[in-house]
Structures are given as structure tokens and as C-alpha cells.
C-alpha positions as CSV (number, residue, x, y, z in Angstrom):
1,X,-5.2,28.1,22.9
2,X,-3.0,25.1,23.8
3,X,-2.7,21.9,21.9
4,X,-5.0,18.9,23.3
5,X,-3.1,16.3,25.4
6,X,-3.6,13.1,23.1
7,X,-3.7,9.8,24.8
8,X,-1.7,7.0,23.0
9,X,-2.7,3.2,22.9
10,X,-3.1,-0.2,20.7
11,X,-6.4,-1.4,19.9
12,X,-7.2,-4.8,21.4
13,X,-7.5,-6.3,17.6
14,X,-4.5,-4.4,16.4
15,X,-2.0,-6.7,13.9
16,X,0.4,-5.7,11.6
17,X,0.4,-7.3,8.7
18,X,3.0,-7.0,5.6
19,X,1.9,-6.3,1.8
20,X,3.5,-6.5,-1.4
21,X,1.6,-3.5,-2.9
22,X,-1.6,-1.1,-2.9
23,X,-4.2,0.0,-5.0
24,X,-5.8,3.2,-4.6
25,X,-9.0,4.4,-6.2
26,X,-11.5,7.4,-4.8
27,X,-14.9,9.0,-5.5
28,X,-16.0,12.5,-4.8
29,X,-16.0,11.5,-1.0
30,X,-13.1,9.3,0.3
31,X,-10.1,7.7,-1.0
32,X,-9.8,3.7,-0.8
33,X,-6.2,1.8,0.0
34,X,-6.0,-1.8,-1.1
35,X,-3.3,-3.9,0.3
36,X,-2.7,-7.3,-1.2
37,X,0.5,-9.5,-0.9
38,X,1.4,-11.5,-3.9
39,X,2.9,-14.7,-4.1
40,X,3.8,-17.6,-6.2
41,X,4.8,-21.8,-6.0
42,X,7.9,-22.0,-7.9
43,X,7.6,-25.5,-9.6
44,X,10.6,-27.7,-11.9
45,X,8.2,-26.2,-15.2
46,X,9.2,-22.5,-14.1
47,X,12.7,-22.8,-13.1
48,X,13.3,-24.4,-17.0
49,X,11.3,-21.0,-18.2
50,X,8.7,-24.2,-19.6
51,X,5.9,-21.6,-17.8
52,X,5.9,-18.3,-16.7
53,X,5.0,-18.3,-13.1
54,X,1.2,-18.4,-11.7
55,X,1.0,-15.6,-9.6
56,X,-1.5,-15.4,-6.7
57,X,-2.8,-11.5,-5.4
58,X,-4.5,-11.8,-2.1
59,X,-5.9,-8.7,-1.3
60,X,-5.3,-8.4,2.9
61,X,-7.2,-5.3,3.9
62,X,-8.9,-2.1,3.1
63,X,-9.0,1.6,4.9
64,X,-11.0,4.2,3.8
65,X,-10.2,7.9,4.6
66,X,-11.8,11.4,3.8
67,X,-9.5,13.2,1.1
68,X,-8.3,15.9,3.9
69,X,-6.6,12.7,5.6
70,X,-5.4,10.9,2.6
71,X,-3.7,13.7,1.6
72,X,-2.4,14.0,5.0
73,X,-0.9,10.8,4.7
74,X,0.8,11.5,1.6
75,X,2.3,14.5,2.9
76,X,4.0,12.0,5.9
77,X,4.8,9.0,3.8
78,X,6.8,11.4,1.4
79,X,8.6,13.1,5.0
80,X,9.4,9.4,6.0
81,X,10.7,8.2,2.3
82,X,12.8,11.7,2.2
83,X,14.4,11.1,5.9
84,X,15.1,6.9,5.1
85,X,16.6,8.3,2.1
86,X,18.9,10.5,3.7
87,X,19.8,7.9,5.6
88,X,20.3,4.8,3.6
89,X,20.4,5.9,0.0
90,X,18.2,6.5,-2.4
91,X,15.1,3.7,-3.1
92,X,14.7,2.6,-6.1
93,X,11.9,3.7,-8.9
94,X,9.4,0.7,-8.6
95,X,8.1,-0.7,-11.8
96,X,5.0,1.1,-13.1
97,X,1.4,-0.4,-11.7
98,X,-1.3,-1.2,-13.8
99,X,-3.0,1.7,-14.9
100,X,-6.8,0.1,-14.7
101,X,-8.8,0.6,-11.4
102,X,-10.9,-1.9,-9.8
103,X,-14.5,-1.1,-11.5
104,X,-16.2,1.4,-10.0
105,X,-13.3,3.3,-8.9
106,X,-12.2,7.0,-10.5
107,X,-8.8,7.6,-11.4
């Protein structure tokens, strides 16, 4: 049997959009991926260490995938951090996320 011919194209409403991070939590059905991009207003009281930095988390978009798929895109994300890495040099460990899920959410 031969592979199907898949047709390519953008969505009208497609937009890429950056993130600073991603949350993931799943049930017994689907896995959920929470982007957010953080940022912060550096102020006079911050840059003298008088406060620690206010941080704001805005939380840009959601998908939703079966666990077939999310696993799936594990499997690619991983190919694509292995060939960058071959590439460029090894990425550094990121700092550890917080550990607590967004209520409701299995870990």
C-alpha cells in the first residue's frame, strides 16, 4: 500500500507567537500544553536590589492532544534538540519548574 499524498498549507488565522515556558498537565484522555511568556518592568527600587522584581505570567495559548500524539511530539522535539545540538553545542539544563499543577490537572 503506498503512503497518502498530504497536501501542505497555512491556516487563514495562523500566528506564531513566542513563549517563555509551558506547563503541561493530562487526565486519562489528552495531554494539555500551556504557553505563557513572562515578563517584568524593571524599576530604580529593583536595580538597587530595594525589591525583588514583580514578575507578570501571561498565559498565550493552549493545545490539547490525544496521548498517542503528545508522545509523538516528544519523540520529534527530542530528534530536533539532538540535531541543534549537534550542531551548535550542547543547550543548557534549564532551571527546574515548579513542581505543582494547575488544579485539576494529574501529574
Amino acid at each position: 500500500m503506498s503512503e497518502p499524498k498530504i497536501s501542505i498549507s497555512k491556516s487563514q488565522d495562523f500566528k506564531q507567537v513566542y513563549v517563555s515556558g509551558a506547563t503541561i498537565g493530562h487526565t486519562p484522555y489528552d495531554f494539555h500544553i500551556q504557553f505563557f511568556r513572562d515578563s517584568f518592568e524593571p524599576n530604580e527600587e529593583v536595580f538597587t536590589g530595594k525589591k525583588p522584581p514583580k514578575v507578570t505570567r501571561e498565559f498565550v495559548f493552549e493545545v490539547v492532544m490525544s496521548p498517542n500524539q503528545a508522545k509523538a511530539l516528544a519523540l520529534l522535539l527530542m530528534k530536533h534538540v539532538e540535531d541543534y545540538e549537534r550542531k551548535f553545542g550542547k543547550i543548557p539544563t534549564p532551571q527546574t519548574p515548579p513542581t505543582h499543577p494547575p488544579s485539576g490537572y494529574l501529574v
